[in-house]
C-alpha positions as CSV (number, residue, x, y, z in Angstrom):
1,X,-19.4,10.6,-26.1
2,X,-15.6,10.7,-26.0
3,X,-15.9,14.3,-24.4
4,X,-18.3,12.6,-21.6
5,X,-15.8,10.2,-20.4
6,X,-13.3,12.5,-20.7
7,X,-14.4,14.8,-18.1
8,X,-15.3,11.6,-15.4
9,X,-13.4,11.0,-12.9
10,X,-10.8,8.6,-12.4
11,X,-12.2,8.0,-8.7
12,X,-14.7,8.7,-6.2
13,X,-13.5,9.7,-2.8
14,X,-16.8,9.6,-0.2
15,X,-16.0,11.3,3.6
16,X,-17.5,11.2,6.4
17,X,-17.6,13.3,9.1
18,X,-19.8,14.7,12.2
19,X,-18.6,16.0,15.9
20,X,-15.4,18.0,15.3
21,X,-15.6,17.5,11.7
22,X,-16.0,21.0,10.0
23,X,-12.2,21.0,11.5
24,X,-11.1,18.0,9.8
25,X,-12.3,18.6,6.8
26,X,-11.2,22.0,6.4
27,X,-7.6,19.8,7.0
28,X,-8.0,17.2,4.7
29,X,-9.5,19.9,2.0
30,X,-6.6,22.0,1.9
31,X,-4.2,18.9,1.5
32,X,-5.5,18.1,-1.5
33,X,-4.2,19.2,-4.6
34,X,-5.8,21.7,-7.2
35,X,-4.9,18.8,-10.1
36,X,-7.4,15.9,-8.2
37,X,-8.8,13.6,-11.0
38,X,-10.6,12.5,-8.4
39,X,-14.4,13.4,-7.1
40,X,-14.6,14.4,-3.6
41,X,-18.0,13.4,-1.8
42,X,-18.5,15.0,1.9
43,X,-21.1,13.8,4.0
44,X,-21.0,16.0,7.1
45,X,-24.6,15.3,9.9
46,X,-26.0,18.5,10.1
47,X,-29.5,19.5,11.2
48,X,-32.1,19.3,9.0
49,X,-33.1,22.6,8.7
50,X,-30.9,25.7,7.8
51,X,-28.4,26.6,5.3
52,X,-25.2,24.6,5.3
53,X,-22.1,27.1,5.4
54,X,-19.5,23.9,4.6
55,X,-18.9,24.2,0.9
56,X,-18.0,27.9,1.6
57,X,-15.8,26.9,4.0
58,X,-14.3,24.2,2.1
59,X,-13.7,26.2,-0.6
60,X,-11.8,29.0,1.3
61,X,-9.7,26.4,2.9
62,X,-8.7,24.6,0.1
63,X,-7.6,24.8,-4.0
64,X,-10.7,23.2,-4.8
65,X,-14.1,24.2,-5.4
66,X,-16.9,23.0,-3.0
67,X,-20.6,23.1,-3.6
68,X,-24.1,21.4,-3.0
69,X,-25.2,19.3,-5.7
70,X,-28.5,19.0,-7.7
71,X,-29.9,15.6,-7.9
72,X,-28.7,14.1,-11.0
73,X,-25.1,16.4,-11.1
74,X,-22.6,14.2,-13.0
75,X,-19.9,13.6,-11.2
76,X,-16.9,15.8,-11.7
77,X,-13.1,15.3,-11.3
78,X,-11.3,17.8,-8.6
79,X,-14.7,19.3,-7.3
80,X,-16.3,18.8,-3.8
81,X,-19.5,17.9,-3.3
82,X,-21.1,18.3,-0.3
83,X,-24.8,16.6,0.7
84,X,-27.3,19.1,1.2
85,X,-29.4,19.2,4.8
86,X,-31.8,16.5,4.5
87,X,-30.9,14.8,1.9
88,X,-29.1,11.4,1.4
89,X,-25.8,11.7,-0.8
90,X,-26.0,8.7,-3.0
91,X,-23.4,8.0,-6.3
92,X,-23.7,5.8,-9.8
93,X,-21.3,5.5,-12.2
94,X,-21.6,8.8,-13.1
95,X,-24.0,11.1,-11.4
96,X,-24.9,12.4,-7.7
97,X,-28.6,11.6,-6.4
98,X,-29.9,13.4,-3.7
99,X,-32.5,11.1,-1.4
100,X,-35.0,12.2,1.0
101,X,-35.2,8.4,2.3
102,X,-35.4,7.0,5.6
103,X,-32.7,8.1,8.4
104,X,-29.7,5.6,8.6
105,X,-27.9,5.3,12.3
106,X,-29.9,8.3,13.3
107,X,-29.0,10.5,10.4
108,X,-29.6,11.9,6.6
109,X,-27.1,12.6,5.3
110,X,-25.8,9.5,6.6
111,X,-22.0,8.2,5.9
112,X,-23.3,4.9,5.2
113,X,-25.6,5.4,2.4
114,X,-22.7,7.8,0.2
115,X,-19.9,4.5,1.0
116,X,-22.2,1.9,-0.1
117,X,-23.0,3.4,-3.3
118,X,-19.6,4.5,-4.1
119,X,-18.5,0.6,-3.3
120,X,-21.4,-0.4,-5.2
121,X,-20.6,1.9,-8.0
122,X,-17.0,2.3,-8.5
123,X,-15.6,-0.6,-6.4
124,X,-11.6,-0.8,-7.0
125,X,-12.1,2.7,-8.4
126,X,-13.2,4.8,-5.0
127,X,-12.0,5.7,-1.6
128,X,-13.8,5.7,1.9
129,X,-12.5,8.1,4.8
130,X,-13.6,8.6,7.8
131,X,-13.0,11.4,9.7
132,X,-13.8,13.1,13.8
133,X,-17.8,12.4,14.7
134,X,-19.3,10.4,17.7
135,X,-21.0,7.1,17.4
136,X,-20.5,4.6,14.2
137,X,-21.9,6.5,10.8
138,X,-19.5,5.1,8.2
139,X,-18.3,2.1,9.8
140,X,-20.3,-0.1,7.8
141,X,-20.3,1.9,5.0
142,X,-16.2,2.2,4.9
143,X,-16.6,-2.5,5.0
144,X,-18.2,-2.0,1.8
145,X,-15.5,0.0,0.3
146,X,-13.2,-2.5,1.6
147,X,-14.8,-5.3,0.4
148,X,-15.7,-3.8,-3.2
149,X,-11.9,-3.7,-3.7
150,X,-11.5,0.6,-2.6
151,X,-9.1,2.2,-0.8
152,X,-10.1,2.5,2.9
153,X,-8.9,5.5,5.5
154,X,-9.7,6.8,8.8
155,X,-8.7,9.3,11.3
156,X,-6.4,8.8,13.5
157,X,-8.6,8.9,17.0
158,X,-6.0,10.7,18.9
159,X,-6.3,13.1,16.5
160,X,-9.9,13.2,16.2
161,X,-11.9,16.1,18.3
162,X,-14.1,13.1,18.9
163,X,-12.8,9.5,18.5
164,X,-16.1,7.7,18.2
165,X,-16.2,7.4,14.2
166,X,-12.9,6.9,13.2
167,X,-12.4,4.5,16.3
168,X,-15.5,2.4,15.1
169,X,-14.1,2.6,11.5
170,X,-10.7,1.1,12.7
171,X,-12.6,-1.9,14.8
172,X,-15.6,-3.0,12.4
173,X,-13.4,-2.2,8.8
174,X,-9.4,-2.5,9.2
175,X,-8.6,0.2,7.0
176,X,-6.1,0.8,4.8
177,X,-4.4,4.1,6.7
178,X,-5.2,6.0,9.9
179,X,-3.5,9.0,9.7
180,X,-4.4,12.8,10.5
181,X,-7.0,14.3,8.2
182,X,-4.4,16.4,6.6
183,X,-2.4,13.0,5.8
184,X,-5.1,11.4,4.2
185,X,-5.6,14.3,1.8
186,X,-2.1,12.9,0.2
């Protein structure tokens, strides 16, 4: 058991991203450092059918590894996990769950569901950012990290190949930082 809890992470860190956002993340993953005792959660809308190239690209733009998850993956510190097309990126204490449930603002993967569960989950102990994408995925979801006690981030939307997120982010949640993606890597 003490191996177990060993190897969990001392966070979660969920992101969001849609329009623009292959771009910032391929930022914010190369910011962060190889040493992360944190676990990275990427939610990126996508169609619905088709491969998904992002953890490749992740991976090549960064120190750390990036990858799709099976349902029921424990979490892991200073890995990147990215929601498959189709599925809903949910989080418990300790594992990923992958959800073929309804769409949520138009979407699955949707921002919202990975925020809500990492506020629900870790509360003091995760992070919500939200990075360039068009309409408001992640706005609600980034409230709940703020109000479970986390640490809340968006893109700055000057920054942002499209403002819309990160814009309705900064109006419905107040968070924390707005920065560049890079920035919010640190």
């Amino acid at each position: 058991m003490a191996h177990k809890a060993r190897n969990m992470p001392k966070a979660v860190v969920a992101v969001a991203a849609s329009a623009g956002g292959v771009e910032a993340l391929s930022s914010f993953a190369a910011s962060l450092p190889e040493d992360l005792p944190a676990a990275v959660l990427v939610v990126l809308h996508i169609p619905p059918a088709g491969p998904s190239i992002l953890p490749k690209i992740l991976s090549r733009a960064g120190k750390l590894p990036a990858r799709h998850p099976s349902d029921g993956e424990p979490l892991a510190p200073g890995v990147i996990l990215v929601a498959p097309p189709d599925r809903h990126m949910a989080v418990s204490v300790s594992t990923v769950h992958l959800v073929a449930a309804a769409r949520e603002n138009g979407h699955r993967p949707a921002a919202d569901v990975l925020m809500r569960t990492a506020a629900e989950s870790h509360g003091p102990r995760c992070a919500g950012i939200v990075l360039s994408g068009t309409m408001d995925d992640g706005a609600a979801g980034l409230s709940a990290v703020g109000a479970a006690g986390g640490l809340t981030l968006a893109q700055d939307p000057e920054e942002a190949a499209f403002p819309g997120m990160p814009r309705a982010a900064i109006e419905d949640a107040h968070p924390q930082f707005i920065g560049s993606a890079a920035a919010l890597a640190n």
